[in-house]
Short mmCIF file of the C-alpha atoms (twelve columns), coordinates in Angstrom:
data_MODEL
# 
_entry.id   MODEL 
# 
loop_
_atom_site.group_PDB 
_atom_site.id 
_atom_site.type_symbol 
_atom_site.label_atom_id 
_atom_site.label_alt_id 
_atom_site.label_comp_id 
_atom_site.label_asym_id 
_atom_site.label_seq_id 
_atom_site.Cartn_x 
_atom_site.Cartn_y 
_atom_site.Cartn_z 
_atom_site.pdbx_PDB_model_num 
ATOM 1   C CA . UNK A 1   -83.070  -117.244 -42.370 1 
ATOM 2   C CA . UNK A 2   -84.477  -115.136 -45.164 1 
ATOM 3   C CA . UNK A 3   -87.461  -114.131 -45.729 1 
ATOM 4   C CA . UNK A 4   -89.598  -116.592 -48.996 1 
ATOM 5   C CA . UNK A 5   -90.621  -114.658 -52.149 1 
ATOM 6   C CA . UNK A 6   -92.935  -116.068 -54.557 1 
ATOM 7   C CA . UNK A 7   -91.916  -116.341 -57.806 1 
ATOM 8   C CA . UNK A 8   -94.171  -115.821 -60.868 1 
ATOM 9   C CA . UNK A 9   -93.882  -119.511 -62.170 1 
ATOM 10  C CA . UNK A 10  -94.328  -121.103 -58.365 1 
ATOM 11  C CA . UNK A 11  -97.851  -119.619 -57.964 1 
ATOM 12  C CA . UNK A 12  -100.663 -122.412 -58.364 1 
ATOM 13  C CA . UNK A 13  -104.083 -121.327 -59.102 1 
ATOM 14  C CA . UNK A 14  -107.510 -122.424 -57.537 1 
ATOM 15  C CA . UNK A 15  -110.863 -121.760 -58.476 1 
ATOM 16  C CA . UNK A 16  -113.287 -120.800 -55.481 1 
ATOM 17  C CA . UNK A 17  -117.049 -120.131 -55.556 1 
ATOM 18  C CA . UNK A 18  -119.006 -117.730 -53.429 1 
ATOM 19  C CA . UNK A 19  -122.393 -117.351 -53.446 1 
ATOM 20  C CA . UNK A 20  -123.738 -113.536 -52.413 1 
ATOM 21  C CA . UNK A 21  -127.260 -114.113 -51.944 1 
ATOM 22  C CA . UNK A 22  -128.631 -112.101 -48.633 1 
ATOM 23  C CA . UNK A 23  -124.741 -110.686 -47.528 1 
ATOM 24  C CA . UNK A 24  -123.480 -107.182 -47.548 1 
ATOM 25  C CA . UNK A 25  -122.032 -105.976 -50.752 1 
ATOM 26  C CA . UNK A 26  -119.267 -104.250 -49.121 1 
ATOM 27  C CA . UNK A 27  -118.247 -107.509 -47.207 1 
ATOM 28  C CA . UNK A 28  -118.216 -109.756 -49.465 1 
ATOM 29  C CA . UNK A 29  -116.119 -107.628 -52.569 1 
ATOM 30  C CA . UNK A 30  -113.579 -107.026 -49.560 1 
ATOM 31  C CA . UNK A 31  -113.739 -110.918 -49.378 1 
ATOM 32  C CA . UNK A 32  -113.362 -111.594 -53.113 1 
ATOM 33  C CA . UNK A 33  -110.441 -108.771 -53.479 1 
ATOM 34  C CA . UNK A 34  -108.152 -110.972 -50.815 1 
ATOM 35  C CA . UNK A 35  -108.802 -113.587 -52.638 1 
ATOM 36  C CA . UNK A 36  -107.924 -112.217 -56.350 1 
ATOM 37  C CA . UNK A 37  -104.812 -110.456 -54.721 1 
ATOM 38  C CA . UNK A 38  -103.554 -113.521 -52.959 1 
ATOM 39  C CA . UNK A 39  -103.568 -112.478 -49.244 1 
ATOM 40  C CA . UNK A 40  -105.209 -115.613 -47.941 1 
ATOM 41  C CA . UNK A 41  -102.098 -117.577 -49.138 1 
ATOM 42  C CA . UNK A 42  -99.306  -118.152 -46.531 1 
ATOM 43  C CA . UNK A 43  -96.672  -117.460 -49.687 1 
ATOM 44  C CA . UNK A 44  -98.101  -113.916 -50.483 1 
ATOM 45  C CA . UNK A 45  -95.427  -111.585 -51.909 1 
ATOM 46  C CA . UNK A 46  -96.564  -108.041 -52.705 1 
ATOM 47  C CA . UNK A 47  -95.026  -107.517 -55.921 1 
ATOM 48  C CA . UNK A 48  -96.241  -110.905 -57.554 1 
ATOM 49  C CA . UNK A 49  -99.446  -111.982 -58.440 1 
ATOM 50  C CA . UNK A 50  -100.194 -114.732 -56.511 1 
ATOM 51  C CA . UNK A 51  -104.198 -114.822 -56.356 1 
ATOM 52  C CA . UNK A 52  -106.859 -117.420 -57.141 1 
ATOM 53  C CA . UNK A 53  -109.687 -117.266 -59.669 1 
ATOM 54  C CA . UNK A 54  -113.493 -116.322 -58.309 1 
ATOM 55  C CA . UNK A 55  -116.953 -117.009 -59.233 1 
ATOM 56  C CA . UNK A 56  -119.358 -115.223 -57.650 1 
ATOM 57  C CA . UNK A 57  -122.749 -116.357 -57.638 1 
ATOM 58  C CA . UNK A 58  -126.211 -114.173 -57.287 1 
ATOM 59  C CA . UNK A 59  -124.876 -110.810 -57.478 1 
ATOM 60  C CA . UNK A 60  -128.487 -109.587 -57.675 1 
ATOM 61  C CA . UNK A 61  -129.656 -110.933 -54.390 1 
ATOM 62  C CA . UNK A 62  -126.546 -108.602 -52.446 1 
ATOM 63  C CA . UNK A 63  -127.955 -106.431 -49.794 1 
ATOM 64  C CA . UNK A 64  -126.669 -103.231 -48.837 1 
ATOM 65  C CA . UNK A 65  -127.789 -101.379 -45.610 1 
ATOM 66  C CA . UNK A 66  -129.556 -98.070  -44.527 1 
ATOM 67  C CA . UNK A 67  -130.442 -95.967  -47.488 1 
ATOM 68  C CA . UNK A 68  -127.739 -96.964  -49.543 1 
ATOM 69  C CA . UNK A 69  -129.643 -98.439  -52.465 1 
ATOM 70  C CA . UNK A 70  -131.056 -94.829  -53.349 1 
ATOM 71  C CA . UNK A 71  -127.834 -92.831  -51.807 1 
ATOM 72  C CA . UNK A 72  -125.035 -95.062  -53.432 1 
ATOM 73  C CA . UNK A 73  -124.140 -93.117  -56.671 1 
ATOM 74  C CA . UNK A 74  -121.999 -94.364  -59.515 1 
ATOM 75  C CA . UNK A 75  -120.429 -91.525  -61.438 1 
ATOM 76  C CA . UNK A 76  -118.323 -91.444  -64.235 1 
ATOM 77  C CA . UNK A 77  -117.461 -88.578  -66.897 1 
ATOM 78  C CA . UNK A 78  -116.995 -88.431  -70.777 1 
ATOM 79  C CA . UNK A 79  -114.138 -86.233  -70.508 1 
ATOM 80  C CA . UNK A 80  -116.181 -83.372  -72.100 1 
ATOM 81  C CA . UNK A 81  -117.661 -80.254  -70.058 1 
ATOM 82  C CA . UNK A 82  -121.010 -81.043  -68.115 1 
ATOM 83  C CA . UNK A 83  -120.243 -85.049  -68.835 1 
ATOM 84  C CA . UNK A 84  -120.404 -86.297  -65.502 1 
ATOM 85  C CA . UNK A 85  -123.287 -88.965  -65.780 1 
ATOM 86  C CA . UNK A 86  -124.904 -90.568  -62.091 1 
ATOM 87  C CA . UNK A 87  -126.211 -93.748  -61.940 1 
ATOM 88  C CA . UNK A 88  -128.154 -94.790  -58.397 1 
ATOM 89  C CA . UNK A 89  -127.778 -98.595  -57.292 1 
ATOM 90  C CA . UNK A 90  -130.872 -99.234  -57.512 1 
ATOM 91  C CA . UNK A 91  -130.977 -98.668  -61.304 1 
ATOM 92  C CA . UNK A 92  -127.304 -100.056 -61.491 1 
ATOM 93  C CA . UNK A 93  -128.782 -103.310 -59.802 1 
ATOM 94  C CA . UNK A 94  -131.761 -103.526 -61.891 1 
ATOM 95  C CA . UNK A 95  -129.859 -102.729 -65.182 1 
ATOM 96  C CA . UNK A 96  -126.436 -104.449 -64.980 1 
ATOM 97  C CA . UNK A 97  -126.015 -105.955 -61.586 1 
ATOM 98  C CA . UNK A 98  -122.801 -107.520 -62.204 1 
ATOM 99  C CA . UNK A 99  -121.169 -104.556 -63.281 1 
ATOM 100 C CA . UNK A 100 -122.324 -102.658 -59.505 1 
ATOM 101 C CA . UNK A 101 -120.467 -106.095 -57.853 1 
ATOM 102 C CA . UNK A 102 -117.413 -105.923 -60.561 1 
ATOM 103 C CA . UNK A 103 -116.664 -102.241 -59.541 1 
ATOM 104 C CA . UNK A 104 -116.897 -102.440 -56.320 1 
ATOM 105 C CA . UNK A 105 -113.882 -105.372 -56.354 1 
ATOM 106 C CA . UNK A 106 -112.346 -103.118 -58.542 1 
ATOM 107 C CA . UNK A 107 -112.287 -100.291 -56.146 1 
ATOM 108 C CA . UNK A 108 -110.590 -102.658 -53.467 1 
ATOM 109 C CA . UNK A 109 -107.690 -103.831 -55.221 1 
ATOM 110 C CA . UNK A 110 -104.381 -102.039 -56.421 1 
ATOM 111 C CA . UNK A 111 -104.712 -99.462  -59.495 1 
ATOM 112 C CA . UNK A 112 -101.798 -100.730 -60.843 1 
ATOM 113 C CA . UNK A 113 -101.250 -103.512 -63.206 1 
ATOM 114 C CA . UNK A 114 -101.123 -106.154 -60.497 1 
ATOM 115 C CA . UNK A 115 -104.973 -104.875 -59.926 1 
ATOM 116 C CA . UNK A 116 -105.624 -105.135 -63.857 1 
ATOM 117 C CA . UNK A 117 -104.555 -108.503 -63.611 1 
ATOM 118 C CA . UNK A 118 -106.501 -109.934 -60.304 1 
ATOM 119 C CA . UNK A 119 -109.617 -108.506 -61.621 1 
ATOM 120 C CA . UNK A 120 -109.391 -110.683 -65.007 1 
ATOM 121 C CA . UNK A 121 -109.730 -113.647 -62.515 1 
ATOM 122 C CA . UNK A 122 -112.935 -112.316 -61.105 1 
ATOM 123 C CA . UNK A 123 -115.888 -114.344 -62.962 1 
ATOM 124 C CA . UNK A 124 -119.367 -112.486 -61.566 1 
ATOM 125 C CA . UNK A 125 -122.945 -113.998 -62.636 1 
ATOM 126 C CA . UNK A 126 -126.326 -112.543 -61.196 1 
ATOM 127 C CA . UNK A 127 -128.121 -116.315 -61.048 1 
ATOM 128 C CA . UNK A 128 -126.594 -119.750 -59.886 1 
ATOM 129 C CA . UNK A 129 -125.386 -120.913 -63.306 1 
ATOM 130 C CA . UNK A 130 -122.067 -120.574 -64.255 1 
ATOM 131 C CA . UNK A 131 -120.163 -122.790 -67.417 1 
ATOM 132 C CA . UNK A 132 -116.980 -123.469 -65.040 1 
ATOM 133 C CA . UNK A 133 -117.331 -127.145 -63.940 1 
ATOM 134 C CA . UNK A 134 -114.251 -128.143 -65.774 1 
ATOM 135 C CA . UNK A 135 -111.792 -125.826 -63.675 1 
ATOM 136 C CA . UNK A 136 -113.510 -127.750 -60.644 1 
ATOM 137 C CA . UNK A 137 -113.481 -125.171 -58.451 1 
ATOM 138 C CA . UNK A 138 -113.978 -125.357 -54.473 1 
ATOM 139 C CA . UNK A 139 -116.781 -123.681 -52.096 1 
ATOM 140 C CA . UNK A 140 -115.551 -120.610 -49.952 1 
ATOM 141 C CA . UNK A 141 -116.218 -121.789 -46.839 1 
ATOM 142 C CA . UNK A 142 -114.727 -119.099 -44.617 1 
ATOM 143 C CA . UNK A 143 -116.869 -116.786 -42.935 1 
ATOM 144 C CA . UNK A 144 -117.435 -113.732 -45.007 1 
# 
C-alpha cells in the first residue's frame, strides 16, 4: 500500500471561527497555525497546502501570563544604522491589536511560501463582528 498525497486541486476548504476572549495568546495562535497549515486534516501532505480559512474573534480580550504584557517586545529594523524600533504589548495591544495576534501566527508557521500562503487565510478582528456569513463558516469546538 502506498502512502496518500494530497494533491493541490483535491484540497476542500472550510471556514472555522474562534473566539479568543480570556485564553492565552500563545495557545490559541499555536491553535490557529494547525489549522491554516492543515495538520488537523487526516489527508495532510507537507508540501501542499491543504489548510482551512480562520476568523478569529476578540483579539483584544487575549491574555498573556506573568509579566509578559510589559516584557513581550516587538522589534523590527529599517535596515539603516540605529533603526531597530521596540514596541511593548501593551502598546501593540492598545494600538493595533490584531497585528500583535497576526504576528504571532505568523511566527508559528513555515517561512516559506507555503507560510505566505496559510497566513492569507487568517481573517483576525478585535470585536465579535466579522462580514463572513456567506462562507458559512463552523465554530472551533476543540479544546484550545
Amino acid at each position: 500500500m502506498s502512502t496518500y498525497m494530497a494533491k493541490p486541486n483535491e484540497v476542500q476548504r472550510k471556514w472555522y471561527i474562534i473566539d479568543a476572549e480570556g485564553k492565552p495568546l500563545g495557545r490559541v495562535a499555536s491553535q490557529v497555525a494547525k489549522i491554516l497549515r492543515g495538520k488537523h486534516k487526516p489527508i495532510f501532505t507537507p508540501h501542499v497546502d491543504t489548510g482551512d480559512h480562520v476568523i478569529v474573534l476578540n483579539a483584544d480580550k487575549v491574555v498573556l501570563t506573568g509579566k509578559k504584557l510589559d516584557q513581550k517586545m516587538y522589534r523590527r529594523h529599517s535596515g539603516y544604522p540605529g533603526g531597530l524600533k521596540e514596541t511593548s504589548y501593551r502598546e501593540m495591544m492598545a494600538k493595533n491589536p490584531e497585528k500583535a495576534f497576526m504576528l504571532a501566527v505568523k511566527g508559528m508557521l513555515p517561512h516559506n511560501s507555503l507560510g505566505r500562503k496559510a497566513l492569507k487565510r487568517l481573517r483576525v478582528y478585535k470585536g465579535t463582528e466579522h462580514q463572513h456569513q456567506a462562507q458559512k463558516p463552523e465554530v472551533w469546538t476543540q479544546e484550545l
